[in-house]
C-alpha positions as CSV (number, residue, x, y, z in Angstrom):
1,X,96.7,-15.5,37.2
2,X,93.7,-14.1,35.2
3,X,92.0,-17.8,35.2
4,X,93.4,-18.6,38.9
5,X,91.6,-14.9,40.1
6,X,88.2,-15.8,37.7
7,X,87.8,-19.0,39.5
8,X,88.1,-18.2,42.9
9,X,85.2,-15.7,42.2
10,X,83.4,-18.1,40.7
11,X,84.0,-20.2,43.6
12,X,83.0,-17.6,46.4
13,X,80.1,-16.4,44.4
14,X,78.4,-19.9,44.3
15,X,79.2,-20.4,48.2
16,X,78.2,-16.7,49.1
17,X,74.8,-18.0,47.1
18,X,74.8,-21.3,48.9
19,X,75.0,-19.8,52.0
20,X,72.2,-17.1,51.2
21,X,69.7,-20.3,50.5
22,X,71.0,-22.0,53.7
23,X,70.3,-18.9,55.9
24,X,66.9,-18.0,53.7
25,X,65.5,-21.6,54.1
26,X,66.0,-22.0,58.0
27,X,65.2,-18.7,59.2
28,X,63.1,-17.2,56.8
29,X,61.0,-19.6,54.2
30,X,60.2,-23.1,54.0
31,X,58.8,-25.2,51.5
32,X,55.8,-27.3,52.3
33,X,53.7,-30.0,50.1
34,X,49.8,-30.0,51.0
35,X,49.3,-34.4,51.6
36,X,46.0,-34.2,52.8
37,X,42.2,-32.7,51.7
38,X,41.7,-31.7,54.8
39,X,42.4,-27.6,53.6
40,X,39.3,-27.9,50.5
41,X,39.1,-26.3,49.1
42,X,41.6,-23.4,50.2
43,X,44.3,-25.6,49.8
44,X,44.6,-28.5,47.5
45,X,46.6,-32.2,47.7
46,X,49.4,-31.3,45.7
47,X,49.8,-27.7,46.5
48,X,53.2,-26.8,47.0
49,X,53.5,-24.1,49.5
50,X,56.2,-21.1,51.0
51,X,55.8,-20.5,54.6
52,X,56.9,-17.5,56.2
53,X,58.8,-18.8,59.2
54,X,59.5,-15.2,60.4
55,X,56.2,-14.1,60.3
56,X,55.5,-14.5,64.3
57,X,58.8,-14.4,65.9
58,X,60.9,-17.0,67.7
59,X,60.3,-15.6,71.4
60,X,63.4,-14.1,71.8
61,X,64.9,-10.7,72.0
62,X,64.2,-10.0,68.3
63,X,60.6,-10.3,68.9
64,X,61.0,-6.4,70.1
65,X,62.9,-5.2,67.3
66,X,61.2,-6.8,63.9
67,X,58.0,-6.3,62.7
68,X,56.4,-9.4,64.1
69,X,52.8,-10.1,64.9
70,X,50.4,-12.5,67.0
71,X,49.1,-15.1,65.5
72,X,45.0,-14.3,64.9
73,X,41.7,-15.8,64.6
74,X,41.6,-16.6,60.7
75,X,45.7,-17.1,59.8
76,X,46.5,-20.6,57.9
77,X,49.3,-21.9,60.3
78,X,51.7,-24.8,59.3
79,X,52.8,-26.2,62.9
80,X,54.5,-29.3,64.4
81,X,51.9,-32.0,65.0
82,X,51.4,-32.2,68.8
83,X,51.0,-35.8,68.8
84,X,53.7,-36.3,66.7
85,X,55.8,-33.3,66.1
86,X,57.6,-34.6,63.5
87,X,54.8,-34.4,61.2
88,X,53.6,-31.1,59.7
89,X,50.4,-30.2,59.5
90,X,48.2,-26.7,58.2
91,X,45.1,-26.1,59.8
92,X,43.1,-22.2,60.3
93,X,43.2,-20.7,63.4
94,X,39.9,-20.7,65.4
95,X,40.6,-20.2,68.2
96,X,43.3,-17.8,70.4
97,X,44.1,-17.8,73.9
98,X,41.3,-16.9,75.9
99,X,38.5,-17.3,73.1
100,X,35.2,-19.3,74.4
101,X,34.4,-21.8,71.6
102,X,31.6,-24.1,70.4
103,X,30.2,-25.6,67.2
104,X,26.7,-25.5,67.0
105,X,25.1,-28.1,64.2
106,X,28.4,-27.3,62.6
107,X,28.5,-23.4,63.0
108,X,31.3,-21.6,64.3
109,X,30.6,-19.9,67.5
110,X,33.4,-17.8,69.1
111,X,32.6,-15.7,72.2
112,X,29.6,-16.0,71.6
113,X,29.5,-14.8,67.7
114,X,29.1,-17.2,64.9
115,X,32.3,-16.5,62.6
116,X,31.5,-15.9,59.4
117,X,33.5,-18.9,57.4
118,X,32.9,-18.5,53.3
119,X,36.3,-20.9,52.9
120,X,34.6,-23.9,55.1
121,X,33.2,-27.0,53.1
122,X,31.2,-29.1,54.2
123,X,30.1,-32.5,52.3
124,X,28.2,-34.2,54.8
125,X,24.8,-33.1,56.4
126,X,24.6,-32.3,60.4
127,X,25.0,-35.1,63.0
128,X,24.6,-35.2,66.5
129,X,28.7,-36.0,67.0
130,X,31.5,-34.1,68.3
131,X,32.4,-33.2,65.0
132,X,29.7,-31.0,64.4
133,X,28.8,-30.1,67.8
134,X,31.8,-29.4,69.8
135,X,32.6,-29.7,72.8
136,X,31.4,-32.7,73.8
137,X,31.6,-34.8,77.6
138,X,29.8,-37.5,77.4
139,X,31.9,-39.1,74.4
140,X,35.7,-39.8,73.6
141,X,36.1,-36.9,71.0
142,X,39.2,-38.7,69.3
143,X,42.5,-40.8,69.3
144,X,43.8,-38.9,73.0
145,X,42.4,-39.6,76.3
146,X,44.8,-36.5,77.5
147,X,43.0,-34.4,75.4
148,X,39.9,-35.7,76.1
149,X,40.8,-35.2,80.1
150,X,41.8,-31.7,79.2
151,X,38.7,-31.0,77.6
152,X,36.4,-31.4,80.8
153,X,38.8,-29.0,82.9
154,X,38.4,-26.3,79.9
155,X,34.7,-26.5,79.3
156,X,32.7,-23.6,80.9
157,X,28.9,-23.0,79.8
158,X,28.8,-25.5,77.1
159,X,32.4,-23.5,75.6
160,X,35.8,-24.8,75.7
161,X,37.9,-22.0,76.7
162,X,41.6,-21.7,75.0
163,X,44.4,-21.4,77.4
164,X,47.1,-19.0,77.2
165,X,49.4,-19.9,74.6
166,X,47.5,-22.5,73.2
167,X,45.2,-21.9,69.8
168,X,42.3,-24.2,68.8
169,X,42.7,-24.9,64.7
170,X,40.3,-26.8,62.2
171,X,41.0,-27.6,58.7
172,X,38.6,-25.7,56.3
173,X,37.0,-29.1,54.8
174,X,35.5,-29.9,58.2
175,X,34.1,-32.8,58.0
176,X,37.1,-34.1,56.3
177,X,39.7,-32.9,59.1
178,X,41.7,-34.2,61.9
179,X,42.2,-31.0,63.8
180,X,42.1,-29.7,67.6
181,X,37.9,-31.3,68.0
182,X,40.0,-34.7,68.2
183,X,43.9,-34.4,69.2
184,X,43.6,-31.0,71.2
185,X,45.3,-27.4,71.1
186,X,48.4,-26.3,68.6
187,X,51.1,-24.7,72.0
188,X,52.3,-22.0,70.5
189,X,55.7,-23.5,70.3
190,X,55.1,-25.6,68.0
191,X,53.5,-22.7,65.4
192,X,56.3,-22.3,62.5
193,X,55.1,-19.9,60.4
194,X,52.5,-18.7,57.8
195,X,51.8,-19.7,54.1
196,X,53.1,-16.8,51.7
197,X,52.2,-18.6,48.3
198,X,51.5,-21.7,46.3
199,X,54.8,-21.5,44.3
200,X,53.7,-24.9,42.5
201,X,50.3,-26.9,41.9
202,X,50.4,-30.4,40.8
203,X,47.5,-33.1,40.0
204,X,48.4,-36.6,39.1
205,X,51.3,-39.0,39.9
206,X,52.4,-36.1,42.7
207,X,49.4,-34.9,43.3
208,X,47.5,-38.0,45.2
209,X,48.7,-37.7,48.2
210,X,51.0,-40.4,48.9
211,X,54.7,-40.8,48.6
212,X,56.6,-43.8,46.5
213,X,58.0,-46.2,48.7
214,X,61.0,-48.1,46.5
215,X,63.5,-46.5,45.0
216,X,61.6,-47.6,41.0
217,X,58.8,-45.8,42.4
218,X,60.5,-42.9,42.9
219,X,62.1,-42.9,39.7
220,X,59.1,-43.9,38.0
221,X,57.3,-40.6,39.6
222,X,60.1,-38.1,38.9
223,X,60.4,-39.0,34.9
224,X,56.7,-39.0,34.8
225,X,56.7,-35.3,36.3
226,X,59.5,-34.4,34.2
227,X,57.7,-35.9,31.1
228,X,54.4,-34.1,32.2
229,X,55.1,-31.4,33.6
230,X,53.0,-29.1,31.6
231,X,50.4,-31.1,31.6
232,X,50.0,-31.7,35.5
233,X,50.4,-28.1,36.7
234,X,47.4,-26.2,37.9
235,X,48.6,-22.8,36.1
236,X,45.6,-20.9,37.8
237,X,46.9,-22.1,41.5
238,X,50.6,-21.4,40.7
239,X,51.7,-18.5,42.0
240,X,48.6,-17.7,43.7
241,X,48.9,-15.6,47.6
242,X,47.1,-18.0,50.6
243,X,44.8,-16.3,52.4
């Protein structure tokens, strides 16, 4: 009886835990890996992230009861890719409904204010594109006719104006980023939460951006982790808050 009784604990405890992680990792965190250079240097290819997913609210009913918040000019958002949702991306927040925007020989201007931005990097000089000054109507400014369509109904003064429930993001390495200058706004819907911390940092075979293909590649990429693991970790990143 006394084994019988010691298992069935043992059996509830690991599903009462399994069920904790099930509930924490759909409702509360998720775990993200940064692919792209396009967050430099706030963010780092190989990066591995924990995002707040109840850091905004879901819209419903709840929203009046927890301690939820907007989302503001300055957050780090990971969101659903609008041209292709079922891609993650994490930009910064530029722009929030209602904000007039420009770039101006690649400065930030935002109701008429230039932001102060000491995380943007830039590694190439100014140029007369919609990259650097934004917005632009006499040129395509990316992949989306839609967007660019949208863009000419939105622009007032020489500022595109952010529609409610929309927000205007750019990566901080900016002229390294595929952000709302060329694809358009994030809709709110789409926002899923915050970045808490970088839990993990990783350089090398993991760290390059780019996923193994075959099944020896990713068997080839897991031992070599395992084998050096102390060796590719960025200690100074791990652990360290976003912001």
């Amino acid at each position: 009886m006394a084994i019988g009784s010691d298992a069935s604990g043992s059996i509830q405890s690991l599903l009462g835990t399994v069920v904790i992680a099930v509930f924490v990792i759909t409702f509360i965190v998720q775990a993200f890996q940064i692919p792209s250079p396009s967050m430099e240097n706030t963010l780092l290819v190989g990066d591995y992230l924990l995002v707040n997913k109840l850091c905004y609210g879901g819209g419903g009913v709840g929203d009046y009861f927890m301690p939820y918040r907007r989302v503001r000019r300055g957050d780090i958002v990971v969101f659903h890719y609008p041209v292709d949702p079922a891609q993650h991306f994490v930009k910064r927040v530029i722009g929030v409904p209602g904000d007039r925007v420009r770039l101006v020989n690649k400065q930030v201007v935002v109701n008429g204010v230039p932001l102060k931005e000491p995380y943007a990097r830039f590694s190439r000089p100014a140029d007369d594109v919609f990259r650097d000054n934004f917005p632009r109507l006499d040129v395509m400014s990316g992949p989306t006719p839609e967007w660019w369509l949208q863009l000419r109904k939105l622009v007032e003064d020489g500022q595109l104006i952010v529609p409610e429930g929309h927000y205007f993001v750019m990566g901080d390495n900016r002229d390294n980023s595929s952000d709302s200058r060329y694809w358009g706004f994030v809709p709110e819907a789409n926002i899923i939460g915050r970045p808490l911390v970088i839990y993990w940092s990783v350089q090398g075979a993991e760290g390059d951006g780019t996923a193994p293909s075959s099944v020896s590649d990713k068997l080839y990429h897991f031992a070599y982790v395992v084998t050096h693991i102390f060796q590719i970790t960025r200690w100074k990143r791990t652990l360290r808050l976003v912001h």
